[in-house]
C-alpha positions as CSV (number, residue, x, y, z in Angstrom):
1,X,0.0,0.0,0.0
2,X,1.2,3.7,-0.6
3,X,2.6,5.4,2.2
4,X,0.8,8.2,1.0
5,X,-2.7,6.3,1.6
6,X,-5.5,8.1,3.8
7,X,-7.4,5.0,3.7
8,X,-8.6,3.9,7.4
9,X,-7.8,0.7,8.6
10,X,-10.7,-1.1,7.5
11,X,-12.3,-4.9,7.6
12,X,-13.9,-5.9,4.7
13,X,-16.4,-9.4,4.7
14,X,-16.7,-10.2,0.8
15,X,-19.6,-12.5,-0.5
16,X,-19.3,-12.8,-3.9
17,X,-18.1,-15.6,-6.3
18,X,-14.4,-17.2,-7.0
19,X,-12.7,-18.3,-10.2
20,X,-9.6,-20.8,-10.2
21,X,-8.2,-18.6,-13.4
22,X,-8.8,-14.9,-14.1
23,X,-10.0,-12.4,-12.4
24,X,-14.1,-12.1,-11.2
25,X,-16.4,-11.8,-8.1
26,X,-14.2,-12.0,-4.9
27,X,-10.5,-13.4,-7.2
28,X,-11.0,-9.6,-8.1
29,X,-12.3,-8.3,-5.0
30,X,-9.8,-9.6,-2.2
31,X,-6.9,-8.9,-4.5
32,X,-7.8,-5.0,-4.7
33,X,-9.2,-4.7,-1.2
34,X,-5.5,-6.0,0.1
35,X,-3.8,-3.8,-2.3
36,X,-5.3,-1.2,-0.9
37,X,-4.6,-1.8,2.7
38,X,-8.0,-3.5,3.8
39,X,-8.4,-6.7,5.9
40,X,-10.6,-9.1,3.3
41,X,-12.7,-11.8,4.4
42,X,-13.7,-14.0,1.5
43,X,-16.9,-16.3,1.7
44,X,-17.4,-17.7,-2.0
45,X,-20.9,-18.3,-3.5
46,X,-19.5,-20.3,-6.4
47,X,-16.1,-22.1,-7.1
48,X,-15.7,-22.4,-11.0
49,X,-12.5,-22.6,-13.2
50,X,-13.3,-20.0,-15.3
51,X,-15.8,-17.3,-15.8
52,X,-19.2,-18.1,-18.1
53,X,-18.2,-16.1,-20.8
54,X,-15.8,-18.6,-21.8
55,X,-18.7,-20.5,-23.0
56,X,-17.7,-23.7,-20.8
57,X,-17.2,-24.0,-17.0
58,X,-16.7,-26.4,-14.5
59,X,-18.0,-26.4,-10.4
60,X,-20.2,-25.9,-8.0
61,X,-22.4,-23.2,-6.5
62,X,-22.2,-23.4,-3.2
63,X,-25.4,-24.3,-1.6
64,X,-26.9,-21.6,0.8
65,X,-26.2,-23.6,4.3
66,X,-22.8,-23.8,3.5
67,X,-22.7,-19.5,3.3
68,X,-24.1,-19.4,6.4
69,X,-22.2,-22.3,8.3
70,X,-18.8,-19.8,6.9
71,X,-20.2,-17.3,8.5
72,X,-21.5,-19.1,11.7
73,X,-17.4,-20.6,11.9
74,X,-16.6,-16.9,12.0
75,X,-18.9,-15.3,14.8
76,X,-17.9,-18.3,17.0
77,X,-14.4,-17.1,17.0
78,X,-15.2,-13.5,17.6
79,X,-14.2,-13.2,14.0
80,X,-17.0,-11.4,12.4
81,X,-16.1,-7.6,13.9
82,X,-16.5,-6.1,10.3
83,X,-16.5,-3.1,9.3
84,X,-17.7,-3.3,5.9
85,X,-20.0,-6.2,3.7
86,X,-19.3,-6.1,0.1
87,X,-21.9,-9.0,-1.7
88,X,-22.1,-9.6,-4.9
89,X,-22.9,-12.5,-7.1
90,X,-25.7,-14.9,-5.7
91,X,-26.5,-18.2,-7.2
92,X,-29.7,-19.1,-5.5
93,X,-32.6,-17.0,-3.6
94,X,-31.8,-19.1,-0.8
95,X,-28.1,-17.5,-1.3
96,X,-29.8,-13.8,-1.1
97,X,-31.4,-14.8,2.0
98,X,-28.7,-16.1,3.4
99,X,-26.6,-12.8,3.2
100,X,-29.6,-10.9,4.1
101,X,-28.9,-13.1,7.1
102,X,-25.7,-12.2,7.9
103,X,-25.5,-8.4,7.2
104,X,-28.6,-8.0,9.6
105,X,-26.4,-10.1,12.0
106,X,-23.8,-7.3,11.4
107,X,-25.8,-4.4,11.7
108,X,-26.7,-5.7,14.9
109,X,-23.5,-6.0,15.8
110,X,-22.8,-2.2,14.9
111,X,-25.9,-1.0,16.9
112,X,-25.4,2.0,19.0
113,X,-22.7,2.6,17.2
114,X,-23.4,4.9,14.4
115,X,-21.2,4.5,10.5
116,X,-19.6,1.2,12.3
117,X,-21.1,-0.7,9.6
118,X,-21.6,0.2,5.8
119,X,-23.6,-2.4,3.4
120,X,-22.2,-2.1,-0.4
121,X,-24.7,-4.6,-2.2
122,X,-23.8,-5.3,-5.7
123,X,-27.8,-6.7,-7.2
124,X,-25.8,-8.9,-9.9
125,X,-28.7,-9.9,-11.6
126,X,-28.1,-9.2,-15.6
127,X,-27.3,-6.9,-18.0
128,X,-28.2,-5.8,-21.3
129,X,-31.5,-6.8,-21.2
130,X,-31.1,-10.0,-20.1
131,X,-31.1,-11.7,-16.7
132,X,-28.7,-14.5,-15.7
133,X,-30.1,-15.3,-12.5
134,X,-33.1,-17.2,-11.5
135,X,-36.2,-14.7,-11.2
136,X,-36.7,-16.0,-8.1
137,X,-33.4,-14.0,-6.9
138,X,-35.4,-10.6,-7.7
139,X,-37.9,-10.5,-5.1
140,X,-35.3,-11.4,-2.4
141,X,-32.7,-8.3,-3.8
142,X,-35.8,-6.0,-3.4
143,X,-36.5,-7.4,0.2
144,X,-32.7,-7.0,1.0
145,X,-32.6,-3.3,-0.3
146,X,-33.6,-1.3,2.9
147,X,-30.7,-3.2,4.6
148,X,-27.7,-1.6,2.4
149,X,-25.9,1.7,2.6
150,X,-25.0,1.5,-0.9
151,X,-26.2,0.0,-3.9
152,X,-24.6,-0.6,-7.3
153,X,-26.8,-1.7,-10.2
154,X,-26.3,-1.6,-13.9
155,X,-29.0,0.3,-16.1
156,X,-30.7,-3.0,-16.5
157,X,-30.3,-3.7,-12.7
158,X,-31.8,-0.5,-11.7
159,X,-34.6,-0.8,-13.9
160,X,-35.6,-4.2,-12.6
161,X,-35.0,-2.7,-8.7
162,X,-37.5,0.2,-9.4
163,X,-39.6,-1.1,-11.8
164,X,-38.7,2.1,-13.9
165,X,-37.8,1.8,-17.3
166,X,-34.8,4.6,-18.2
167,X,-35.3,6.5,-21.0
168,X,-34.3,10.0,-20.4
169,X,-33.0,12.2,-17.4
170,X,-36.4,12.3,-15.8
171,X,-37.2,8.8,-15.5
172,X,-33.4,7.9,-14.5
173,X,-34.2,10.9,-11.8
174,X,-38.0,8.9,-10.9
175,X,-36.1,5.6,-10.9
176,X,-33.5,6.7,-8.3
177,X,-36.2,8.7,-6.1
178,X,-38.1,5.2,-6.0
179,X,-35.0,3.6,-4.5
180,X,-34.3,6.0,-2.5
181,X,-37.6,6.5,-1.2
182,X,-39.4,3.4,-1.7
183,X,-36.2,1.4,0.1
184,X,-34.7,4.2,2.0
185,X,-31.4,3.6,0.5
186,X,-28.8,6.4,1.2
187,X,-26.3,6.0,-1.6
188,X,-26.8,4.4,-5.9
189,X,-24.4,4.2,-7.8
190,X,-25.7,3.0,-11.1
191,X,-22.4,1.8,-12.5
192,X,-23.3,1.8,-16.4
193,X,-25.9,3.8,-18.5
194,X,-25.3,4.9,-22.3
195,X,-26.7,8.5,-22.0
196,X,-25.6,11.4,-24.4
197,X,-24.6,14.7,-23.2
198,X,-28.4,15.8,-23.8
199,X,-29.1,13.2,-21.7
200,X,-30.8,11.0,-24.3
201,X,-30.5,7.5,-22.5
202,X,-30.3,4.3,-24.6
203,X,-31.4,1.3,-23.7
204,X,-30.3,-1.6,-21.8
205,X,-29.6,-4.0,-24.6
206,X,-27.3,-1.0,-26.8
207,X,-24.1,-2.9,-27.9
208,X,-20.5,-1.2,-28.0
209,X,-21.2,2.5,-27.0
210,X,-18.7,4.7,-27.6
211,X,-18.4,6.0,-23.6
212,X,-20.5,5.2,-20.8
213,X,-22.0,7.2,-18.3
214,X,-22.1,6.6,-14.0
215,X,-24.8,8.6,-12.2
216,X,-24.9,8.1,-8.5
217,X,-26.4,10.1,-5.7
218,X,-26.7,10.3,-1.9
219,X,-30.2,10.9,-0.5
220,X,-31.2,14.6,1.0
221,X,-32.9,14.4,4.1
222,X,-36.3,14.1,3.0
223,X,-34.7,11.2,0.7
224,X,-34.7,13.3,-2.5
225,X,-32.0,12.7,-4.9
226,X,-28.8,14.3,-5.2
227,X,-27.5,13.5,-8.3
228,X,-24.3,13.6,-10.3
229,X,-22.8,12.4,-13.9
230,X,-19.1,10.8,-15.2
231,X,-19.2,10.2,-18.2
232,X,-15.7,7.8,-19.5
233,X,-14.4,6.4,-22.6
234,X,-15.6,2.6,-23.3
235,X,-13.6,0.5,-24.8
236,X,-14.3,-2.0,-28.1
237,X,-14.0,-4.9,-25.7
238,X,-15.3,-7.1,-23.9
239,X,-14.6,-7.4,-19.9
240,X,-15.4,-9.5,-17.4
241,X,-15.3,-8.5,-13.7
242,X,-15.4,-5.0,-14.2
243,X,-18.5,-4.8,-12.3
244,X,-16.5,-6.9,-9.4
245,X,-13.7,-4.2,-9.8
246,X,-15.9,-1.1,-9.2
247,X,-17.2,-2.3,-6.3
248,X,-14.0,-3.3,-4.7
249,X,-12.8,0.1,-5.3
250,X,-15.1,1.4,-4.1
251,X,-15.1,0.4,-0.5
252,X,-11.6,1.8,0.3
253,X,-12.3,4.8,-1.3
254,X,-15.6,5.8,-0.2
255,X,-14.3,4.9,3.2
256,X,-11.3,7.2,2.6
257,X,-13.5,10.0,1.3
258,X,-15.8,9.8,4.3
259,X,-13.2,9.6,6.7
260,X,-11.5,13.1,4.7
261,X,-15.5,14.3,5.6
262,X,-15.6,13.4,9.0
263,X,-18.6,11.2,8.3
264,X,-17.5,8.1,10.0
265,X,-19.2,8.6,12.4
266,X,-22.3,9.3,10.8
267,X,-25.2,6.8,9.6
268,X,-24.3,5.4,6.5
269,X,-21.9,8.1,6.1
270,X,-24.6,10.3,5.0
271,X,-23.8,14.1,4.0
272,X,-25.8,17.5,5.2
273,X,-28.2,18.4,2.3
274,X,-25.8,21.6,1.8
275,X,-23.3,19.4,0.3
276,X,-23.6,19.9,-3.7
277,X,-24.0,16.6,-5.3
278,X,-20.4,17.0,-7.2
279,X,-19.0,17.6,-4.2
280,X,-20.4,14.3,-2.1
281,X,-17.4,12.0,-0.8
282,X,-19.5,9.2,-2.8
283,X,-18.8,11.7,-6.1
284,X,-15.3,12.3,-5.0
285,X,-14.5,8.2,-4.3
286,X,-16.2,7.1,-7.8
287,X,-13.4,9.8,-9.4
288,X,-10.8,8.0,-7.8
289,X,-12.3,4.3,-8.8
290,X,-12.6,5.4,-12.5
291,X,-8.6,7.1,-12.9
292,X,-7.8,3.6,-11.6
293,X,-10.3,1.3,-13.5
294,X,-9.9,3.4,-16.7
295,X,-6.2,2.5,-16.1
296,X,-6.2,-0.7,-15.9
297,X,-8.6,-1.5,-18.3
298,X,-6.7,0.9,-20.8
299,X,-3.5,-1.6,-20.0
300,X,-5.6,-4.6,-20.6
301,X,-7.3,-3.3,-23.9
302,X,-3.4,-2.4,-25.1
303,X,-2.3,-5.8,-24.0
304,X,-5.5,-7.9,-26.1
305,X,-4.8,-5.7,-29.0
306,X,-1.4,-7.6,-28.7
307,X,-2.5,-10.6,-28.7
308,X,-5.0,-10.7,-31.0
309,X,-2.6,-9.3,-33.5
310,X,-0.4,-12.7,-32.6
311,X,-3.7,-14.6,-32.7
312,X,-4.3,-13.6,-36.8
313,X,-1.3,-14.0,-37.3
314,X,-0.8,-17.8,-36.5
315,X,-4.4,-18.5,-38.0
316,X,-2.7,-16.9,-41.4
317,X,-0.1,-19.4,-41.5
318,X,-2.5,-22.2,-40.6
319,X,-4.8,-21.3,-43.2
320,X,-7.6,-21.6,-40.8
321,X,-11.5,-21.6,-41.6
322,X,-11.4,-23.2,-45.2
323,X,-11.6,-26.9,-44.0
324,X,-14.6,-29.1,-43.3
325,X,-17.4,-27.6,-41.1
326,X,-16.0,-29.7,-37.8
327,X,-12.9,-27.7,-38.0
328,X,-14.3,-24.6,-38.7
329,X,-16.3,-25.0,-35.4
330,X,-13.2,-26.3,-33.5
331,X,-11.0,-23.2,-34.8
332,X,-14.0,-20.8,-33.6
333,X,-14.2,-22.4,-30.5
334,X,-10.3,-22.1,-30.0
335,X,-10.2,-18.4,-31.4
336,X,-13.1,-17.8,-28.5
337,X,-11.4,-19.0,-25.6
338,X,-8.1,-18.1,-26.6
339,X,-9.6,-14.3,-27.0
340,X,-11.5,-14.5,-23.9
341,X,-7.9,-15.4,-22.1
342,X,-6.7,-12.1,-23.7
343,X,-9.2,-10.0,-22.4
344,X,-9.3,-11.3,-18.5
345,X,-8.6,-7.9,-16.9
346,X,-4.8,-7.8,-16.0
347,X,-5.1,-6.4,-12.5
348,X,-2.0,-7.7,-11.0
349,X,0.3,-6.5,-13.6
350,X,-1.5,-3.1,-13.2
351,X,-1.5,-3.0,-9.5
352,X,0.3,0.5,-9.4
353,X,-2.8,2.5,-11.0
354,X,-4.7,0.8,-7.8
355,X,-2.7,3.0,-5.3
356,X,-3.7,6.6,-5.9
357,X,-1.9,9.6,-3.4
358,X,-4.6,11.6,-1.7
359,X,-4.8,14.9,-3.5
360,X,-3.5,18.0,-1.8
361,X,-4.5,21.3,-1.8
362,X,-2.7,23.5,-4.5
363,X,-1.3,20.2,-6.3
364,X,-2.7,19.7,-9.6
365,X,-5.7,17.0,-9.6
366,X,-5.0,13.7,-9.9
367,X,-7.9,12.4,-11.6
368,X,-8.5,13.1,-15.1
369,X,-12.7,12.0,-14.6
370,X,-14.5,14.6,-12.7
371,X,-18.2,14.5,-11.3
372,X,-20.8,16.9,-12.5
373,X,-23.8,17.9,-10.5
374,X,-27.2,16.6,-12.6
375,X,-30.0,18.7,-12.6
376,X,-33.7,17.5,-13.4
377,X,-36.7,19.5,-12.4
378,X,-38.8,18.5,-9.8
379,X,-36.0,16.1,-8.3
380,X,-34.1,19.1,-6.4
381,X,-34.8,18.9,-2.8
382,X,-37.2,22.3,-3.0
383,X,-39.7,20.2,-0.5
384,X,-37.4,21.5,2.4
385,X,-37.0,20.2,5.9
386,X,-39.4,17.9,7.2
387,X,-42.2,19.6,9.0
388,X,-43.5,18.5,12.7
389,X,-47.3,17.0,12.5
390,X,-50.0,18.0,15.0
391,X,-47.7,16.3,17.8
392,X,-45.1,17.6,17.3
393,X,-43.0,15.0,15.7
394,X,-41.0,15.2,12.6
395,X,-40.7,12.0,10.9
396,X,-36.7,12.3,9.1
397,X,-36.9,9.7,6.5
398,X,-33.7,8.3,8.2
399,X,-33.1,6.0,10.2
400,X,-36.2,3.2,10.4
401,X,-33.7,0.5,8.8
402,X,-33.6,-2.3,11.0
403,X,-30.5,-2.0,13.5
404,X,-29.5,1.4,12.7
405,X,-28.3,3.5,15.6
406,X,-30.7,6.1,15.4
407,X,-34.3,6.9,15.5
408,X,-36.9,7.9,12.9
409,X,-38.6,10.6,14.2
410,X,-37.6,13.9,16.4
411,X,-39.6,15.8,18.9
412,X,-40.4,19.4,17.6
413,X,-38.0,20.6,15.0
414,X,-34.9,19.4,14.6
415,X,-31.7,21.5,15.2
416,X,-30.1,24.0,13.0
């Protein structure tokens, strides 16, 4: 880790799934969570060779007791004083349930203890359209939604979570106002939208954009949405575990940018509603995540490009594709895998790009990708305060999640 790092010392329980070879789901996430200076915890909800996008596998999904009997091994040691639960891939509803499980168990743990405990939940449910989990998972990810701090959905994702289909700025604004609102979720990220600077939104299913788009917000008081825009270069390529990656990234540095805040000790590290959405510690950590995925990613792309170029190459010489259809098919096959190799992202020989300096006043930035405040009428917090009823008591919109550390509702107004 950089000596420079202003990351706190932080525990980190990962629940997500493992690969023998590459780098996906927690082979992605504990890697970059050490780099970085964290303590990671690794309970795996698969154990495959490979990732699916090879087209062939072979493993197991590990059945929802076992998740739970990981845990259990844990909390009978006095082993399970976390300070942050980063899940991610489920392969069952039982699996959901069973990490809804433990991060209440957590929470509990944290009670009276405000900002102890921070939830990331990554719903990986699809993308592009398409879901490749079983529909029964969906229900549970809504039922575990009021538990997290922070959520990180794809377009698709999101759409599924608030039963809002993005189109434009105003429905991406109504979708995140449902979550916030309907699920009293402090913090979205939604990790990947193709949205023009107009603010045209494509949909779901749109193949090789040219850049993507990240829109994220923290919740005002009165659970409005605060939100702001990156918008990055995509590349012609195809990635796995980048999902994995931006979430593991974003623990440290979210936790870093809170701490810089003074919002550790805070619920869910929430910010005063004077805060301008560009200038939220959640805006502020997804800058850093991006200068280091972008870099990566950039290395990998550089790296494929390479081998590809080898790739045609050696099919010239073997004259490849002209033969009977069997060996067509075989050669296809072999081109997909060996192409699928090329592209696993190359995070270990990349490692340095992980390990950003904390920026310094009168130093030039150090992140190239800088958040923009998104406006969108109606969604801008102009409802004010809350207001005391008849009694007396002003209901925050904070705070009724089961476990927290503090209470829903104040007596007369609150302070200034």
């Amino acid at each position: 880790m950089s000596a420079e790092s202003s990351i706190p010392e932080t525990r980190v329980l990962a629940i997500a799934s493992h690969v023998v070879h590459g780098y996906v789901g927690n082979t992605m996430a504990t890697f970059i969570l050490q780099a970085l200076g964290c303590e990671a915890s690794a309970i795996n909800t698969v154990h495959y060779s490979n990732h699916t996008a090879y087209k062939q596998v072979k493993g197991r999904k590990t059945p929802a007791e076992e998740i739970m009997e990981l845990y259990e091994g844990l909390k009978q040691s006095f082993l399970n004083d976390f300070d942050v639960l980063l899940s991610g891939y489920m392969p069952s509803a039982e699996a959901v349930q069973a990490v809804g499980k433990i991060g209440r168990d957590l929470r509990l743990n944290a009670a009276g203890k405000p900002g102890s405990f921070f939830w990331v939940l990554d719903p990986v449910m699809g993308d592009q359209g398409r879901c490749y989990v079983p529909e029964d998972e969906i229900p549970q990810y809504k039922a575990l939604l009021r538990e997290a701090d922070l959520i990180l959905p794809n377009q698709f994702e999101a759409e599924l979570l608030s039963d809002t289909k993005i189109t434009s700025l105003t429905t991406l604004a109504t979708a995140m106002q449902a979550l916030h609102r309907t699920y009293q979720i402090p913090h979205i990220i939604i990790t990947s939208l193709r949205m023009s600077a107009s603010g045209t939104i494509s949909p779901s299913t749109t193949t090789n954009p040219t850049h993507l788009t990240i829109i994220g917000s923290t919740a005002r008081r009165d659970l409005s949405p605060r939100l702001f825009r990156l918008d990055i270069p995509a590349y012609p390529l195809f990635f796995s575990g980048t999902g994995d990656m931006f979430a593991a990234l974003t623990v440290p540095r979210l936790r870093e940018a809170a701490a810089s805040a003074g919002l550790l000790g805070t619920p869910a590290w929430r910010s005063p509603d004077d805060v301008p959405a560009a200038d939220l510690p959640l805006a502020r950590a997804v800058e850093r995540v991006l200068e280091s995925m972008q870099a990566v990613l950039g290395a990998t792309a550089a790296y494929a490009a390479r081998a590809v170029e080898v790739l045609e190459a050696a099919e010239g010489r073997a004259g490849l594709g002209g033969g009977a259809d069997d060996d067509d098919d075989s050669a296809a096959r072999r081109r997909h895998l060996a192409l699928m190799k090329a592209s696993e992202v190359r995070v270990v020989q990349n490692a340095r790009h992980l390990l950003l300096g904390p920026e310094r006043e009168g130093e030039p930035p150090r992140v190239k990708f800088r958040a923009e405040e998104v406006r969108v009428e109606g969604f801008d917090g102009r409802a004010g305060e809350p207001k005391p009823d008849e009694l007396g008591v002003v209901n925050l919109g904070v705070g009724a999640r089961k476990g927290e550390g503090e209470g829903a509702v104040l007596v007369g107004r609150p302070g200034s």
